[in-house]
N, C-alpha and C positions, 0 to 999 in steps of 0.2 A: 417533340412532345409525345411523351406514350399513352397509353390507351388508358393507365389509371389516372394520369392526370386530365386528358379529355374525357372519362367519366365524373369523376369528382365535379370537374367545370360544368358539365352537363347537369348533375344535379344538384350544383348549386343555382343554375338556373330556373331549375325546375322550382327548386323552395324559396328563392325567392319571388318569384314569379303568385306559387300560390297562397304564400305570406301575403303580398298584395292585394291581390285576388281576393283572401278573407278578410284581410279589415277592410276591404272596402263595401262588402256585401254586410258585416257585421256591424258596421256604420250606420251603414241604411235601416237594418233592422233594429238596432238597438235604439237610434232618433226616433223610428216609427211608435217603438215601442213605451218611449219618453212621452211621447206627443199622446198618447192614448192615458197615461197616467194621470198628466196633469189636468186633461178633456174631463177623468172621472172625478179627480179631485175637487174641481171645482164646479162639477157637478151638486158634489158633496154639499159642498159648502155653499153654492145657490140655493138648496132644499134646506138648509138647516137655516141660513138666515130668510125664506122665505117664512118659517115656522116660527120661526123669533117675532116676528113683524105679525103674524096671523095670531099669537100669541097676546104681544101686547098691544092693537087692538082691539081687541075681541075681550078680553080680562082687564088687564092694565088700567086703558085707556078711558073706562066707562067711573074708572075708582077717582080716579087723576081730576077726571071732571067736576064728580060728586064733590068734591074735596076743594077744589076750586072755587065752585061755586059757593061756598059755607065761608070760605074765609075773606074777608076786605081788607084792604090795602089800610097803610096806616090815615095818610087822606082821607079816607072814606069813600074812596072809589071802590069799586068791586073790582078786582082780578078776573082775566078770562085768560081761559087755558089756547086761545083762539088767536 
C-alpha cells in the first residue's frame, strides 16, 4: 500500500468521521431550534384566542343576551341564552 493510498484512506476517515460529527450536532441544534418555534407559535395563538374570548365577552355576549331576552319561544316560554 503506498503512501497516496494511506493518505486518501486517511482522509477519508477524517471526512467521514466529520460528516458525522456535523449532522449529529446539526440535529441537535436544528430540533432545538424546531422546539422554540412551535413554543412561539403557540404562544401566538394562546394570545390571539385569549383576545377572541375577551372579545366576545366583553361586546358579543352582552348583545346575544339583550336579544335573547326580547325573543319567546314559539310555546310561550321565554328563551335564555343560559
Amino acid at each position: 500500500m503506498g503512501l497516496r493510498t494511506k493518505l486518501n484512506l486517511l482522509l477519508l476517515i477524517v471526512g467521514a468521521l466529520g460528516a458525522v460529527l456535523f449532522a449529529t450536532v446539526s440535529t441537535r441544534y436544528l430540533n432545538i431550534l424546531a422546539e422554540d418555534e412551535v413554543e412561539q407559535k403557540a404562544r401566538i395563538m394562546m394570545a390571539s384566542a385569549a383576545g377572541v374570548r375577551k372579545y366576545t365577552s366583553d361586546e358579543v355576549a352582552p348583545i346575544l343576551e339583550e336579544r335573547m331576552d326580547s325573543i319567546s319561544s314559539p310555546g310561550g316560554l321565554r328563551l335564555r341564552g343560559r
